[in-house]
ChimeraX commands (.cxc) that place a marker at each C-alpha (Angstrom):
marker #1 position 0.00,0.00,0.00 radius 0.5
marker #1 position 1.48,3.06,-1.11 radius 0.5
marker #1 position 2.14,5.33,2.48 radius 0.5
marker #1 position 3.09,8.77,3.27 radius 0.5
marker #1 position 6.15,8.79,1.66 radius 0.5
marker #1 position 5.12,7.23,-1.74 radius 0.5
marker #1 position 2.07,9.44,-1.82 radius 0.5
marker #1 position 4.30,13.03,-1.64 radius 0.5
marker #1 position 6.57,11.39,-4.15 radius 0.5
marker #1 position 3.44,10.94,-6.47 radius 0.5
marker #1 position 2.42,14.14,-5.60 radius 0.5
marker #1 position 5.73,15.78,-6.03 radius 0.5
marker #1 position 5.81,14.04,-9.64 radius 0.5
marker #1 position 2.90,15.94,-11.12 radius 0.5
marker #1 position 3.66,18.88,-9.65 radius 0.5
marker #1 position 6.80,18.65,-11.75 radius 0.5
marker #1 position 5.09,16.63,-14.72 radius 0.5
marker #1 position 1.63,17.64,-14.63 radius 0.5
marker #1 position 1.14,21.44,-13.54 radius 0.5
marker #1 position 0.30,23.58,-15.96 radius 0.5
marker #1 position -1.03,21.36,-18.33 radius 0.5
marker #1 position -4.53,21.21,-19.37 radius 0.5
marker #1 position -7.32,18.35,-18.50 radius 0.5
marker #1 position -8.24,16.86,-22.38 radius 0.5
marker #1 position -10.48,14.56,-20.23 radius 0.5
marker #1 position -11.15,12.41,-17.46 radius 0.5
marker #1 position -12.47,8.46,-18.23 radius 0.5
marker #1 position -13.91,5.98,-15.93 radius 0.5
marker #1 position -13.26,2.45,-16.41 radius 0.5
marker #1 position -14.06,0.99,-13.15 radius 0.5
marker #1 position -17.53,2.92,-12.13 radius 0.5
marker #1 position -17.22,1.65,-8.00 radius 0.5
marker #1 position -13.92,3.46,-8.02 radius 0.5
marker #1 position -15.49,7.37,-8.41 radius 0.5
marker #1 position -17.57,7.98,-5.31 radius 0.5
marker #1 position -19.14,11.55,-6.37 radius 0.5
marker #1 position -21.35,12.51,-9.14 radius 0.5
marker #1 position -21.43,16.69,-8.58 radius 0.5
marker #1 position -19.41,18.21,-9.74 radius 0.5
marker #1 position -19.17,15.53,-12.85 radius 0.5
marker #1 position -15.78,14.24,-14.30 radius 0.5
marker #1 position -17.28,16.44,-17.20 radius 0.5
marker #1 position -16.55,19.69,-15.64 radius 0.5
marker #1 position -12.66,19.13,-15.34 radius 0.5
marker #1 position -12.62,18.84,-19.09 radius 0.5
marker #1 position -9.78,22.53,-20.01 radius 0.5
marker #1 position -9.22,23.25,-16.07 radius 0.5
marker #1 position -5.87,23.42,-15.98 radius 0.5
marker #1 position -3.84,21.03,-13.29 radius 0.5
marker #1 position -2.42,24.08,-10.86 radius 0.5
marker #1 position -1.03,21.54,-8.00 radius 0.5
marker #1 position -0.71,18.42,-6.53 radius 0.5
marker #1 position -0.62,17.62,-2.74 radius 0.5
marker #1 position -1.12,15.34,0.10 radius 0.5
marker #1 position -3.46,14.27,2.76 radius 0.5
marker #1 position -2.36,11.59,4.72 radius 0.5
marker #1 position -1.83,8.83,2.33 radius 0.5
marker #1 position -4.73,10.53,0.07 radius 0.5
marker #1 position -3.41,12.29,-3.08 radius 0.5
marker #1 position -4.68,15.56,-4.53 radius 0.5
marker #1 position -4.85,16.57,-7.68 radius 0.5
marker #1 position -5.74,20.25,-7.42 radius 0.5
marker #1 position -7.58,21.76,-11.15 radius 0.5
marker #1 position -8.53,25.74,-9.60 radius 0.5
marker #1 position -11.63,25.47,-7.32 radius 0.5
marker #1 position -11.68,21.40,-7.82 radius 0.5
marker #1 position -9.90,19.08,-6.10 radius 0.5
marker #1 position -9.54,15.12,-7.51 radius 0.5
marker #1 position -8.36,13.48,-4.68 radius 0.5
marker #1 position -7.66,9.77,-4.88 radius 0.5
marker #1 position -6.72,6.92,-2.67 radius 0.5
marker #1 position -4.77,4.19,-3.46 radius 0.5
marker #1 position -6.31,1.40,-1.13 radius 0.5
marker #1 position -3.72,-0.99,-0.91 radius 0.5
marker #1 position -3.29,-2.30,-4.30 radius 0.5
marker #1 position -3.70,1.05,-6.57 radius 0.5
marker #1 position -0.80,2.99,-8.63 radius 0.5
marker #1 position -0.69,5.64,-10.45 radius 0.5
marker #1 position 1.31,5.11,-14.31 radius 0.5
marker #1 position 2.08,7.94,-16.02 radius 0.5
marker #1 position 2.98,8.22,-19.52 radius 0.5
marker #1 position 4.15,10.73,-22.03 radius 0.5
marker #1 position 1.94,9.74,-24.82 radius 0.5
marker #1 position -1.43,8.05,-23.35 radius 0.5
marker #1 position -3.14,5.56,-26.24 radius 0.5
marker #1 position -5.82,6.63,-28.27 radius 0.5
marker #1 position -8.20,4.09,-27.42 radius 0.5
marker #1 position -10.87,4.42,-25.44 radius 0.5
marker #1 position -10.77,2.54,-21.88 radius 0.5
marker #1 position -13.83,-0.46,-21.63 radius 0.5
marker #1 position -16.15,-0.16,-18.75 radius 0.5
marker #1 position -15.12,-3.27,-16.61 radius 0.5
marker #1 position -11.95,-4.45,-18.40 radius 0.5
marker #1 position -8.43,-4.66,-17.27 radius 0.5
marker #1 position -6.71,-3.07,-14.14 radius 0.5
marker #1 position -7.38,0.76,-15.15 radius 0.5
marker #1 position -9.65,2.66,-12.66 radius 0.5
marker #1 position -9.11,5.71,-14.00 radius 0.5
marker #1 position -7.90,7.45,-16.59 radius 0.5
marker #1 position -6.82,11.46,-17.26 radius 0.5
marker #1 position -5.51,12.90,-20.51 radius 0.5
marker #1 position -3.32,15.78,-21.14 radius 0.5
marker #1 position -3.67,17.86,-23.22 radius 0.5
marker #1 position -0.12,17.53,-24.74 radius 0.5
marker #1 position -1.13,13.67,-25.43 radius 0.5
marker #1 position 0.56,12.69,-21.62 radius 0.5
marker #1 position -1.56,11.67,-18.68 radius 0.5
marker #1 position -1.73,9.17,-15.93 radius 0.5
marker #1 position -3.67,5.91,-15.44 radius 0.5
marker #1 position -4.60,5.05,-12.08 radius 0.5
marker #1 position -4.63,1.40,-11.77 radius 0.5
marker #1 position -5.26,-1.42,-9.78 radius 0.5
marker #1 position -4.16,-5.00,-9.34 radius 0.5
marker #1 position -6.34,-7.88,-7.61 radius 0.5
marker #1 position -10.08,-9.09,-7.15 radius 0.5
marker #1 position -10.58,-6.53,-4.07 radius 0.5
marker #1 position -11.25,-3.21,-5.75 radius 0.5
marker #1 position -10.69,-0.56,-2.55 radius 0.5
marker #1 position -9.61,2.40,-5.03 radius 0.5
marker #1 position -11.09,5.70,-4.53 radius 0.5
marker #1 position -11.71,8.86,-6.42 radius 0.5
marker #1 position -13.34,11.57,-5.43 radius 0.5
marker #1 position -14.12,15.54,-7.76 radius 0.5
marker #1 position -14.60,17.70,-4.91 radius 0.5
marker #1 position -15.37,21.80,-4.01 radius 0.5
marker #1 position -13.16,21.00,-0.74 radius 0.5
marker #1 position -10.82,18.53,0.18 radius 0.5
marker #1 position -13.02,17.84,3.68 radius 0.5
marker #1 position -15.89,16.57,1.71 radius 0.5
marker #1 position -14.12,13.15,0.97 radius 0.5
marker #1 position -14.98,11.48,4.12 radius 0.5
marker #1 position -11.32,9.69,5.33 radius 0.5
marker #1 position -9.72,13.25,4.76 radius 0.5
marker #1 position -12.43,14.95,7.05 radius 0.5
marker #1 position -11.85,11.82,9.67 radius 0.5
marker #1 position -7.58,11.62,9.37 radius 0.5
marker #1 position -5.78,12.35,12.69 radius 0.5
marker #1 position -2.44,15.07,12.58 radius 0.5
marker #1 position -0.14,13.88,9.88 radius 0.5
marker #1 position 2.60,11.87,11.27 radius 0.5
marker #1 position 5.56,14.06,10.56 radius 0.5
marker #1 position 3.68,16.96,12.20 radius 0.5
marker #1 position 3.95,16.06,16.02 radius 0.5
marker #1 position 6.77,16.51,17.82 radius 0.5
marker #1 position 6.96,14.47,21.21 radius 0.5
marker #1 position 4.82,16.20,23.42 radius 0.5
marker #1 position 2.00,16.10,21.00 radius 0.5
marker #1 position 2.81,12.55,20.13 radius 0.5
marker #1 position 2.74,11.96,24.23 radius 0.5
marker #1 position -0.49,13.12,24.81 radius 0.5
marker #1 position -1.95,11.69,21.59 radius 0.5
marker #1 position -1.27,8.26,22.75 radius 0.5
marker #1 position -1.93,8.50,26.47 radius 0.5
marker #1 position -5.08,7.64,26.53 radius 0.5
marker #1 position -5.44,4.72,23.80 radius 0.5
marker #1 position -5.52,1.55,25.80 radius 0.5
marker #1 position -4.29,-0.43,22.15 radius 0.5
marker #1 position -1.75,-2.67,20.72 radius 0.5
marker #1 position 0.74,0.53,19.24 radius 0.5
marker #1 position 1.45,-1.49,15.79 radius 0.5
marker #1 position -2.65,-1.22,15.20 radius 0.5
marker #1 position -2.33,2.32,16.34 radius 0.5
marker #1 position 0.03,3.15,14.19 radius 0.5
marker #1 position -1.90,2.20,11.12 radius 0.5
marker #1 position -4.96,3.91,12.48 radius 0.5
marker #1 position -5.62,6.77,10.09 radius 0.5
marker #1 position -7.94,8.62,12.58 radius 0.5
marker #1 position -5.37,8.71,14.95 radius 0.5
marker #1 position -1.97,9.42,13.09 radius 0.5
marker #1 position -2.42,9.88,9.45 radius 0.5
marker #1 position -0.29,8.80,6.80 radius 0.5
marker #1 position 1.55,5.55,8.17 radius 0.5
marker #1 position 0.80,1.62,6.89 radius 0.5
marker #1 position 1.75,-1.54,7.17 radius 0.5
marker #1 position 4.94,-1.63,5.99 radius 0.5
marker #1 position 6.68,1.83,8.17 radius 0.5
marker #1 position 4.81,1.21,11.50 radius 0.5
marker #1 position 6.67,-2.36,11.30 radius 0.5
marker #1 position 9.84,-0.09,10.28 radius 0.5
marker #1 position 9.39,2.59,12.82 radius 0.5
marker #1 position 8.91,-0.01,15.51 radius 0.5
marker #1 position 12.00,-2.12,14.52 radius 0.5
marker #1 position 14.07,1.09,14.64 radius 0.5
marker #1 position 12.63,1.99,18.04 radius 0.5
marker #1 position 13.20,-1.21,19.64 radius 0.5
marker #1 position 9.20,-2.04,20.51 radius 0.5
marker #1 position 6.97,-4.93,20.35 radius 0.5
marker #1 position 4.38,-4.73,17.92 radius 0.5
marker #1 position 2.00,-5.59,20.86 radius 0.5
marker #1 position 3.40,-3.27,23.35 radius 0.5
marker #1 position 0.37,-1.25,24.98 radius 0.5
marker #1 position 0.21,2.55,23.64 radius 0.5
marker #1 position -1.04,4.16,26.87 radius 0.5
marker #1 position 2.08,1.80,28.92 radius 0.5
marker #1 position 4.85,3.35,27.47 radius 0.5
marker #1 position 7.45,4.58,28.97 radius 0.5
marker #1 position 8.61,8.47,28.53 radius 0.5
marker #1 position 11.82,6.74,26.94 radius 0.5
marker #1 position 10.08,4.65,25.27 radius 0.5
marker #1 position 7.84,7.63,23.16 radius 0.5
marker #1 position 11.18,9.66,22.80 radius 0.5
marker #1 position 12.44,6.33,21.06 radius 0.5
marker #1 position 9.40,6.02,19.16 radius 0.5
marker #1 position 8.97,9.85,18.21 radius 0.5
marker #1 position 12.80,9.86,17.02 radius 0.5
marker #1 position 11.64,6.78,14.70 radius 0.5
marker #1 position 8.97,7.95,13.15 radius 0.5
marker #1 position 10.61,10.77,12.27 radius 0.5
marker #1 position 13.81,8.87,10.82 radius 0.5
marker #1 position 12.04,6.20,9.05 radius 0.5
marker #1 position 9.27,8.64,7.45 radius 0.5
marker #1 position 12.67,11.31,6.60 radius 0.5
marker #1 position 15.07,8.77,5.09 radius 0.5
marker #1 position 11.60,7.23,2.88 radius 0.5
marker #1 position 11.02,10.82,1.79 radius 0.5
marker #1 position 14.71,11.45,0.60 radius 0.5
marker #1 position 14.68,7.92,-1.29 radius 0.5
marker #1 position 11.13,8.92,-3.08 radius 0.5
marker #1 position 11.13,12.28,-3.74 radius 0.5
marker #1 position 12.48,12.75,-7.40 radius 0.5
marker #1 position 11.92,8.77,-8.19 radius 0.5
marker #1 position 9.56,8.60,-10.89 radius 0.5
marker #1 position 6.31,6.80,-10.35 radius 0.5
marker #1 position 7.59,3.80,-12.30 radius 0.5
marker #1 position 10.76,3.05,-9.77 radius 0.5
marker #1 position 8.84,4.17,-6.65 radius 0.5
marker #1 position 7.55,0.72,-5.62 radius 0.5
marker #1 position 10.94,-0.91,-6.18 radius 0.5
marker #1 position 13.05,2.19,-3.99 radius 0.5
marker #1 position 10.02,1.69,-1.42 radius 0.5
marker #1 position 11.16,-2.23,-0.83 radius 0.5
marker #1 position 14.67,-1.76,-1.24 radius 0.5
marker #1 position 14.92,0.86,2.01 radius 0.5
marker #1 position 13.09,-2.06,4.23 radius 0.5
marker #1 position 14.89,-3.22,6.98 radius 0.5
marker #1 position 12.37,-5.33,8.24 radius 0.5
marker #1 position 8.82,-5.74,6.60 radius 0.5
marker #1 position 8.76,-8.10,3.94 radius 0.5
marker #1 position 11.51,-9.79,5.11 radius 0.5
marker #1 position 10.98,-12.84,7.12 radius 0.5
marker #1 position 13.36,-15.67,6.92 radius 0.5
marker #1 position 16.40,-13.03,6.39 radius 0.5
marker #1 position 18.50,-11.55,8.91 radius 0.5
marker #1 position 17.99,-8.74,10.70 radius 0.5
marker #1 position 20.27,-5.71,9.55 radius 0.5
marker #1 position 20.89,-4.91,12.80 radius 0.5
marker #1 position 21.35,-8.03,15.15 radius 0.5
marker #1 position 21.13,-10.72,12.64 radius 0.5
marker #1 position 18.82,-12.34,14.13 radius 0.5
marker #1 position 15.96,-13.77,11.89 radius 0.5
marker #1 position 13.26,-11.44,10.71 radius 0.5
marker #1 position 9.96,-13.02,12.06 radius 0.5
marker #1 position 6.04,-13.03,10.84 radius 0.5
marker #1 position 2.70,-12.67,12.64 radius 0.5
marker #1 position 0.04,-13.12,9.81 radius 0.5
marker #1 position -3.75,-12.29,10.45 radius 0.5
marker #1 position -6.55,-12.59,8.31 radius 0.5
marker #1 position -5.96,-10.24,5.90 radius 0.5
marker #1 position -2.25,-8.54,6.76 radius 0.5
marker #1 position 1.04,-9.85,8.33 radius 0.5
marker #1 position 3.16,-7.90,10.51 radius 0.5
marker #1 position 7.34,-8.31,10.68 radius 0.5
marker #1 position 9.49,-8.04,13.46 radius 0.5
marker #1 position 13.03,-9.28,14.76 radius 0.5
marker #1 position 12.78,-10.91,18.24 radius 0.5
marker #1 position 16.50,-9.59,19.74 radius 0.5
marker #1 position 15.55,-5.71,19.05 radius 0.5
marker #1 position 12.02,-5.54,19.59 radius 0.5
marker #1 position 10.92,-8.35,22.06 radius 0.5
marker #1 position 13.41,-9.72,24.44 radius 0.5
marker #1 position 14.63,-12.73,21.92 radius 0.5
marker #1 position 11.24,-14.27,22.21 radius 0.5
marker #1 position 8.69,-14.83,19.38 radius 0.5
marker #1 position 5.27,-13.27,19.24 radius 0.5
marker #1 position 2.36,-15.56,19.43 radius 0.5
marker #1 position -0.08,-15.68,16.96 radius 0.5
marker #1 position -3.42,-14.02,18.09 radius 0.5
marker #1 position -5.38,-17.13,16.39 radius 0.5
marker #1 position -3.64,-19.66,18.37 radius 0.5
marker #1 position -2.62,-18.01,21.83 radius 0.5
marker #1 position -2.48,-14.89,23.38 radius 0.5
marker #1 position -0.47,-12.28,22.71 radius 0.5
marker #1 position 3.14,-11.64,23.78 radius 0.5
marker #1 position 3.38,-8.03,25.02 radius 0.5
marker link #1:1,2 radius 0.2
marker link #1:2,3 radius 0.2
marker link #1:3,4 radius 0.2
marker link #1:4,5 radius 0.2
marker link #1:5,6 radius 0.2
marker link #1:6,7 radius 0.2
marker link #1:7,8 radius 0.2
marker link #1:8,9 radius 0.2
marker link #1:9,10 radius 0.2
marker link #1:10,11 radius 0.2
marker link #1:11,12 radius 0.2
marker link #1:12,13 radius 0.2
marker link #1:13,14 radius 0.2
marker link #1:14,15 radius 0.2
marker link #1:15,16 radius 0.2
marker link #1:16,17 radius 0.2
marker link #1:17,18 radius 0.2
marker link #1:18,19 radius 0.2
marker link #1:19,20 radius 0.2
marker link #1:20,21 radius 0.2
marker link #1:21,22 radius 0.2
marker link #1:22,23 radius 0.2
marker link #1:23,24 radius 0.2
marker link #1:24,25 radius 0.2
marker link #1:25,26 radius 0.2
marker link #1:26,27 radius 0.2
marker link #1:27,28 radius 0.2
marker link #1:28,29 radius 0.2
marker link #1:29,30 radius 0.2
marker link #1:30,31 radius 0.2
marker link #1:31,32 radius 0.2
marker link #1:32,33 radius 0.2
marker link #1:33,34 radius 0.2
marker link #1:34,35 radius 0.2
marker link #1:35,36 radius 0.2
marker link #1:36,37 radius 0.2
marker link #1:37,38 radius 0.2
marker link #1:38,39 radius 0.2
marker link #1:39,40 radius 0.2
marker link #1:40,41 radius 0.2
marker link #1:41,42 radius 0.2
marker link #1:42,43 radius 0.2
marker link #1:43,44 radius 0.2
marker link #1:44,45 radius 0.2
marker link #1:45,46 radius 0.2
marker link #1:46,47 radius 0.2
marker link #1:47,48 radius 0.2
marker link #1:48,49 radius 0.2
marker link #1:49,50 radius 0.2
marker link #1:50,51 radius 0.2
marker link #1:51,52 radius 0.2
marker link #1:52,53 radius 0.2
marker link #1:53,54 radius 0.2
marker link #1:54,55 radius 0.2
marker link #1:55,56 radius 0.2
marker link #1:56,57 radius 0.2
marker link #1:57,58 radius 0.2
marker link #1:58,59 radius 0.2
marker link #1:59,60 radius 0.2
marker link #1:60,61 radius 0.2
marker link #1:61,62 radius 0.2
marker link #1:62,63 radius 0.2
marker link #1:63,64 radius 0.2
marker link #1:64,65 radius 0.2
marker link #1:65,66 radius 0.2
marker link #1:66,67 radius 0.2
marker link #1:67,68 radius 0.2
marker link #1:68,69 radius 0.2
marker link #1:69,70 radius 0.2
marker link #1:70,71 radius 0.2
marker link #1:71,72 radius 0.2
marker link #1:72,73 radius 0.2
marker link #1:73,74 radius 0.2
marker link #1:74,75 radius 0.2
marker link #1:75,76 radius 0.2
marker link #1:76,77 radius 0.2
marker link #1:77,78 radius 0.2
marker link #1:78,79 radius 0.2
marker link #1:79,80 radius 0.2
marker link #1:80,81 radius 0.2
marker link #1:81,82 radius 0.2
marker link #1:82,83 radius 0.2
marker link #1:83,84 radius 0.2
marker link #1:84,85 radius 0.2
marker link #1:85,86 radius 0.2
marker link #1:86,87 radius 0.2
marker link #1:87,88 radius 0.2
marker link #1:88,89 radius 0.2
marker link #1:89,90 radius 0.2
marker link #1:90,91 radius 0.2
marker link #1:91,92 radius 0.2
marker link #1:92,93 radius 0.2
marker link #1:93,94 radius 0.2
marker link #1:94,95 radius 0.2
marker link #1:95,96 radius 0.2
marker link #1:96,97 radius 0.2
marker link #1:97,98 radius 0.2
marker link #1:98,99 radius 0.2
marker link #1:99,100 radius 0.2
marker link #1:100,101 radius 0.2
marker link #1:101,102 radius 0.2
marker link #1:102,103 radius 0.2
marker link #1:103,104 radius 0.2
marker link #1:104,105 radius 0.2
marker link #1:105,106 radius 0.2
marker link #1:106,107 radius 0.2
marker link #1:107,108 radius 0.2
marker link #1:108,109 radius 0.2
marker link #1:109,110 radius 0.2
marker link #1:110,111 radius 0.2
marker link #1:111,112 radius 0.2
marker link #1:112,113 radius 0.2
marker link #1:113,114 radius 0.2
marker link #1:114,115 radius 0.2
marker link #1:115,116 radius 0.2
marker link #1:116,117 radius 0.2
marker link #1:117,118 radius 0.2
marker link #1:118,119 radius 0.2
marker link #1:119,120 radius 0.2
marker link #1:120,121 radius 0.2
marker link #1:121,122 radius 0.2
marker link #1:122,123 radius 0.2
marker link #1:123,124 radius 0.2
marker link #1:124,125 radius 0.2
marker link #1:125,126 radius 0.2
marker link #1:126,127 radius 0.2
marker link #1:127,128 radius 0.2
marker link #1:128,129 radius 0.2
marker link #1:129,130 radius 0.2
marker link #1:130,131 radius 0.2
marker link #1:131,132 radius 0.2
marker link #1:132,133 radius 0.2
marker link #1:133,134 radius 0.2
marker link #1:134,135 radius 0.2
marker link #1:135,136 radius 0.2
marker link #1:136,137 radius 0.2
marker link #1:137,138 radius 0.2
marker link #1:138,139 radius 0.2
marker link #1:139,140 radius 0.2
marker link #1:140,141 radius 0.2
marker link #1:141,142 radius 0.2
marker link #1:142,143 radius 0.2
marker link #1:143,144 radius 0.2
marker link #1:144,145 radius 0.2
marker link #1:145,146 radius 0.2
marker link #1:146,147 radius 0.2
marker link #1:147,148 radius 0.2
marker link #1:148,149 radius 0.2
marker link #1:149,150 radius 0.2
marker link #1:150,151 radius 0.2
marker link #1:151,152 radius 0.2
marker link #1:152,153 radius 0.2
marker link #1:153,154 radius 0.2
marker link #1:154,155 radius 0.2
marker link #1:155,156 radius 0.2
marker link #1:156,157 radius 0.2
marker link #1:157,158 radius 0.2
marker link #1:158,159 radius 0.2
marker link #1:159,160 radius 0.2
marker link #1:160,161 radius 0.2
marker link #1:161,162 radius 0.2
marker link #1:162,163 radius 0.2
marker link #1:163,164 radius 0.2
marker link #1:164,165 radius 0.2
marker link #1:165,166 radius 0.2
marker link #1:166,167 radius 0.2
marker link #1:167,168 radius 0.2
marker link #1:168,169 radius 0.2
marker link #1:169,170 radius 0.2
marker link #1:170,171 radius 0.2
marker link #1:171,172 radius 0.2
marker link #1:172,173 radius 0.2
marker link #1:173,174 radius 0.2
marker link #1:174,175 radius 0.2
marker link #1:175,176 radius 0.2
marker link #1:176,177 radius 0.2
marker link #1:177,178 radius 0.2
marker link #1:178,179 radius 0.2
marker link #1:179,180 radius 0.2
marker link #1:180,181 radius 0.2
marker link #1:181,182 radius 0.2
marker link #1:182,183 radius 0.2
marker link #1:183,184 radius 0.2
marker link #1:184,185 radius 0.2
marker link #1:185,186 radius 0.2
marker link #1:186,187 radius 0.2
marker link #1:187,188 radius 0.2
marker link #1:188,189 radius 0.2
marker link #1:189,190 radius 0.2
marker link #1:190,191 radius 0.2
marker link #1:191,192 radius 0.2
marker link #1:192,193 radius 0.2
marker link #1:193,194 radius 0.2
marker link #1:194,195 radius 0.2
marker link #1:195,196 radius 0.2
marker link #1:196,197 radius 0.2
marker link #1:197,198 radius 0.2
marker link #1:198,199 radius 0.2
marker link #1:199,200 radius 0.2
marker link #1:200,201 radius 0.2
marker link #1:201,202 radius 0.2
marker link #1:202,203 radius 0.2
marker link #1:203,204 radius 0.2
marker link #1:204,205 radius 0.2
marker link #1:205,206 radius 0.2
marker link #1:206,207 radius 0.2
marker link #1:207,208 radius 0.2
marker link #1:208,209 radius 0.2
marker link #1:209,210 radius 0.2
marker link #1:210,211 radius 0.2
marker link #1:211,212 radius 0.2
marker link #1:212,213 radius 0.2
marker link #1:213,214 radius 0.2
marker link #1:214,215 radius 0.2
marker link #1:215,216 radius 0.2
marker link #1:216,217 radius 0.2
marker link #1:217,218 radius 0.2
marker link #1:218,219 radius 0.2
marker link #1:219,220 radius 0.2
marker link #1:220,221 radius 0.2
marker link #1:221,222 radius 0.2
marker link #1:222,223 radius 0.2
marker link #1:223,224 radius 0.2
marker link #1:224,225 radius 0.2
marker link #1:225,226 radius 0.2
marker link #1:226,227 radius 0.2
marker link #1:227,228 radius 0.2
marker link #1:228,229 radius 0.2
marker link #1:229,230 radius 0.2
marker link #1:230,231 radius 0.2
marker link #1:231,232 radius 0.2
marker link #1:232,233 radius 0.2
marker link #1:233,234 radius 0.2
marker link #1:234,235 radius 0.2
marker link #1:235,236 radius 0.2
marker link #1:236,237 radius 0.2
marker link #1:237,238 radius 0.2
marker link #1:238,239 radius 0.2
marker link #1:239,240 radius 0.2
marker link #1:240,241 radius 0.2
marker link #1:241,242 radius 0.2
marker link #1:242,243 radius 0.2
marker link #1:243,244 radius 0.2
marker link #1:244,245 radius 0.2
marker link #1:245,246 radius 0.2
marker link #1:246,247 radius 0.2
marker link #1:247,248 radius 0.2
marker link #1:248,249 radius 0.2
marker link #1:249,250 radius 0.2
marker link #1:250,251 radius 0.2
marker link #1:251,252 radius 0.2
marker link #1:252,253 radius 0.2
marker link #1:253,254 radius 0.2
marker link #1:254,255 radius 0.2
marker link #1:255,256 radius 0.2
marker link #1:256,257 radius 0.2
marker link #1:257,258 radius 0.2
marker link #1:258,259 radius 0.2
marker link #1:259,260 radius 0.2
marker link #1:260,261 radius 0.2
marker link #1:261,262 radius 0.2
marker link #1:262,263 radius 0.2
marker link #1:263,264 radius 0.2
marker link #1:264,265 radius 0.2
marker link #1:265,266 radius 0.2
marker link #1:266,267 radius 0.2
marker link #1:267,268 radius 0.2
marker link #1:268,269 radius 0.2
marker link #1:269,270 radius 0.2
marker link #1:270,271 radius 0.2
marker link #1:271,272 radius 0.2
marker link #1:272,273 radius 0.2
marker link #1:273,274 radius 0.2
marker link #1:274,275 radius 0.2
marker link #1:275,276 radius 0.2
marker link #1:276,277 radius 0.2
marker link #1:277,278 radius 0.2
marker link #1:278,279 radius 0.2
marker link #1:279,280 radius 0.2
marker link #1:280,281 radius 0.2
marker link #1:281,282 radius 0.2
marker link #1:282,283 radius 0.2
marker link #1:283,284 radius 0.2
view
């Protein structure tokens, strides 16, 4: 899933590729993904693209007054090319959600891969009208330690699943809350509201490294090679079976229904492995 990092890169990619030019036209291939009808795709058509930002890990694609704010779900990208084909997209057919043309023949498609179709677009007056932008907590590189403190003092949760909460801290995943705790020595299961005032310095200091050093390997990538930098600055996630970069000890796996986390048992929980929640209770 494409996090805060890969989502300024994106945005930071149109703003050098795509503002300034003018919307040819918008097409819909995949009808679930677009979750307004007013203002219609129609009325982009000659608005000129005048910037591109982030909101959490929600992308924003400003044209003037209208916004088109996407997110990426876990299995979306955006593809952008400097001479789009001429055919039209089929309704239904392929991975393309989306589709917007330039009006120098470039454009982007936003796509997405799988049977689970979570991509969202939204045409917009104001960004707060797209319901998970109007719900997101303070973006995650915008606390500093007291703020971070007293946001988690009162959450009585597991901090890996608070982490990933967007309505608490926006703009981390899967992949850098399993980095941030690695490089701040904690347990996935480790109780939020239970840490120690060390502990939140250490995990303040990581989030802000982690988040930082993904920013400086993204930023200026094109969207084509930002997937591949994303994996290749992992210490941890999507690593099990391999040592630990640190320790080398070897990286470890809690999978769930629908996610997995990753972890290395000498720097985040004492040497011992984490139970699985479906078989026994959790190690904190």
């Amino acid at each position: 899933m494409p996090e805060l990092p890969e989502v300024e890169a994106l945005a930071a990619y149109l703003r050098e590729r795509a503002v300034g030019r003018r919307v040819e036209r918008v097409d819909v291939s995949a009808i679930s993904a677009l979750k307004t009808f007013d203002p219609p795709l129609s009325a982009t058509r000659g608005l000129t693209i005048t910037g591109a930002g982030r909101h959490g890990k929600f992308l924003d694609i400003e044209l003037g007054d209208l916004h088109l704010v996407i997110h990426l779900a876990r299995a979306g990208w955006l593809h952008y090319r400097d001479a789009l084909p001429d055919t039209l997209l089929k309704p239904g057919s392929g991975p393309i959600a989306l589709r917007v043309r330039l009006d120098d023949g470039s454009g982007f498609d936003l796509t997405e891969a799988g049977t689970r179709k979570k991509l969202s677009a939204y045409l917009v007056t104001d960004v707060n009208q797209v319901p998970g932008i109007a719900r997101l907590g303070p973006d995650a590189l915008g606390l500093d330690l007291a703020g971070l403190t007293e946001l988690l003092r009162p959450l009585n949760s597991q901090i890996k699943g608070v982490l990933r909460d967007q309505q608490v801290l926006s703009g981390i995943g899967n992949a850098y809350s399993d980095e941030i705790l690695h490089v701040a020595r904690l347990s996935p299961y480790a109780r939020a509201d239970r840490l120690t005032p060390e502990q939140l310095e250490s995990l303040h200091s990581a989030i802000q490294q982690v988040l930082t050093e993904a920013l400086e390997r993204s930023v200026g990538q094109k969207a084509a090679t930002l997937k591949s930098e994303k994996r290749a600055g992992l210490r941890v996630h999507g690593r099990t079976g391999q040592p630990c970069p640190v320790c080398g000890d070897t990286v470890r796996e809690v999978s769930f229904a629908d996610s997995s986390l990753q972890y290395c048992p000498t720097c985040q929980t004492g040497g011992k492995p984490l139970a699985d929640r479906r078989l026994s209770k959790l190690l904190r």
